[in-house]
N, C-alpha and C positions, 0 to 999 in steps of 0.2 A: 671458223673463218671460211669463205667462201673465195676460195684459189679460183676458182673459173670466172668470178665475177671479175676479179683484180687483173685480169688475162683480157678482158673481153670487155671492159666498162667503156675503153678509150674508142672503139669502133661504132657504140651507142650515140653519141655525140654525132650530129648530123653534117661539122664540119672537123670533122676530126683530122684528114686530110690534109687543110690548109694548116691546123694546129700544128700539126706535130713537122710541116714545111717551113711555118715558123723560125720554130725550134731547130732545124735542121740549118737554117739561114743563118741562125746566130751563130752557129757552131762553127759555120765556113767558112764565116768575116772572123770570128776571133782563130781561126785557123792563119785564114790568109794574111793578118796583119799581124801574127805572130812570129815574121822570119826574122825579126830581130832582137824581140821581147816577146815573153810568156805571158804579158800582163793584158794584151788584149783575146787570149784563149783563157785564162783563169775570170777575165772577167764575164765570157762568154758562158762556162761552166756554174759560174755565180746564178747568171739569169735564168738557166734550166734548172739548178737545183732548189730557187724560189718556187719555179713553177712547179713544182713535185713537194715542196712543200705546202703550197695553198692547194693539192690537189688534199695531200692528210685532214688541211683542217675542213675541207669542204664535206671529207668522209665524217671526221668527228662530229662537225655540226651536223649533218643532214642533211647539207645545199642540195640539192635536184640539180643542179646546176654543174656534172661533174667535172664536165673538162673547161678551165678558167680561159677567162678571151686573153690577150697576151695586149691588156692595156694598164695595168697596171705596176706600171715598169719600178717603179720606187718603189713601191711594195714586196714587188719579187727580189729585186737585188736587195732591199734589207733582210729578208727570211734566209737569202740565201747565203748570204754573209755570214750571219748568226748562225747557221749547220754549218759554216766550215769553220767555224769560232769553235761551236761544239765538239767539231770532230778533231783540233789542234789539242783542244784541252784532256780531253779522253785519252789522245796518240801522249800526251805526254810523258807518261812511264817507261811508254819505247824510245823518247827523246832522251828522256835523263841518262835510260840503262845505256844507249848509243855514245854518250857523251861520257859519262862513268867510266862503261866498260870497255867502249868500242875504240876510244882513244888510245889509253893502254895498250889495249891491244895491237894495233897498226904500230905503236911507237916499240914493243917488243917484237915485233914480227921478225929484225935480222937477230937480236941477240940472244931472247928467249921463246922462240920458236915453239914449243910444245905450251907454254903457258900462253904466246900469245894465242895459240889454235882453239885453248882450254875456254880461256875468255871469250873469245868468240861463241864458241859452241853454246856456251850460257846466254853471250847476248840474243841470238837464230832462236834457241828453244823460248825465252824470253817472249820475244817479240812475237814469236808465232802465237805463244800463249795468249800472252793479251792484243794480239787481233782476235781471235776467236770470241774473248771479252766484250774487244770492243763492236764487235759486227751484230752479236746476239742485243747486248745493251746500247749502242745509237737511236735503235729504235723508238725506243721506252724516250730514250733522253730528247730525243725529237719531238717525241710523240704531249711529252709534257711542256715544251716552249711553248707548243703550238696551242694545246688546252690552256694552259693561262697566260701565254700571251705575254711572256715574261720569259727573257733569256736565262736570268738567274736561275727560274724552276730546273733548265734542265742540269742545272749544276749540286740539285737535290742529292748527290748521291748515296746517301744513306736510305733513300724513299726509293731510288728509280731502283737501285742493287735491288732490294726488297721486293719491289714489283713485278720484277724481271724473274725475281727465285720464285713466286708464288704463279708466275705463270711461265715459268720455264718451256710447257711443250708447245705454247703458242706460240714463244719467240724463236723457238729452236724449227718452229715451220715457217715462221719468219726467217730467220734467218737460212735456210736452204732455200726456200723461195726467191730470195732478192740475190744468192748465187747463182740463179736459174736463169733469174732476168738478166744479171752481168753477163751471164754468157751469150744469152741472147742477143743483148745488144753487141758483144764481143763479134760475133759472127758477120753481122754487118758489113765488117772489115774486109771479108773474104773475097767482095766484090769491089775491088781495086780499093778496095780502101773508103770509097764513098757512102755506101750501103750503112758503114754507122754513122752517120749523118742521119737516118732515119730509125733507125735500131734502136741507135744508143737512149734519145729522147724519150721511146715508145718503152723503153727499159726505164728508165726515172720516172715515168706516169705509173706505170706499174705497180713499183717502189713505194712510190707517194702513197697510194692506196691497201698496199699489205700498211704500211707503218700505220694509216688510221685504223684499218680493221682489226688489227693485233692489240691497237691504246683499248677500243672500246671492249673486246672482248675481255681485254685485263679488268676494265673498268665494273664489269657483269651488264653490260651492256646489252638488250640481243641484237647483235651485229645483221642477223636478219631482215629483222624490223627497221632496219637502219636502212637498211641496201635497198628494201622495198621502196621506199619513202624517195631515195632519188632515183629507182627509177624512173 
């Protein structure tokens, strides 16, 4: 995988700037008309995580074309729906253990005190467990909607698990990479709060781009040869 390319591709782009202002715009309006409902910031989060999704498939394909113009608004809000569809269905083992275990538990916490603590402790290890799961493997299962173009693919799970084990150390720099990028966008923050408004986005293009170079490299792809071709 080529980490400096996925770091450096978005400043390639000649209006990269206005792009990622864009992106910064939607975030502010679904910020600003969120002080009563979440539904105009979750929708806002929709439309950036299409556009980091058509950034993977534009890796997978080849586009030359890498940073997407921000006109095709139905397009992005559907990709972007479908990864967070993706990503409910995957968190679901941490919903069930929650619901299972985690109910129990609150409801013993005055009587049976050390058991409710006991339950707990399994749902925390739990959960932590299959984050790690599921951060390593979203990629993969992203990475497959996008190649066939079908939400069901990414619900392959027997093929993506598979895929993900036989490339293990691509996903495992995937997945510390797109930690790197969360924090980087995280930092943003630091600057009254506004800074990610541009961070955050410039951390999803990122993202978009490890997940298509991680599919093709799994693929035996040369992700090289790939990278050459848009630039």
């Amino acid at each position: 995988m080529d980490i400096g390319k996925a770091f450096s591709f978005v400043f390639e782009d000649e209006n990269w700037i206005v792009k990622i202002l864009i992106a910064a715009a939607i975030l502010l309006a679904g910020i600003v008309f969120s002080w009563v409902l979440l539904i105009p910031l979750l929708l806002a989060l929709v439309f950036v995580s299409g556009y980091s999704v058509e950034i993977t498939r534009r890796v997978i394909r080849g586009n030359p074309e890498e940073l997407p113009e921000w006109d095709d608004w139905g397009g992005m809000f559907g990709d972007g729906l479908k990864v967070w569809v993706i990503g409910v269905v995957y968190a679901l083992p941490m919903i069930i253990a929650g619901i299972c275990l985690g109910a129990p538990s609150a409801l013993l916490a005055e009587d049976a005190e050390g058991l409710s603590a006991f339950l707990g402790l399994i749902v925390g290890c739990f959960n932590f467990f299959w984050a790690i799961i599921m951060s390593i493997t979203l990629p993969a299962a992203i990475a497959f909607y996008v190649d066939y173009e079908d939400l069901g693919a990414a619900f392959r799970f027997g093929e993506i698990f598979a895929f993900v084990r036989e490339n293990l150390g691509t996903y495992l720099v995937t997945f510390v990479m797109s930690w790197v990028t969360q924090l980087i966008g995280s930092l943003g923050s630091i600057v009254c709060g506004v800074g990610w408004l541009v961070t955050g986005p410039y951390a999803w293009m990122v993202t978009g781009h490890l997940y298509g170079q991680a599919y093709l490299e799994g693929k035996g792809q040369v992700v090289e040869a790939v990278l050459e071709e848009v630039a």
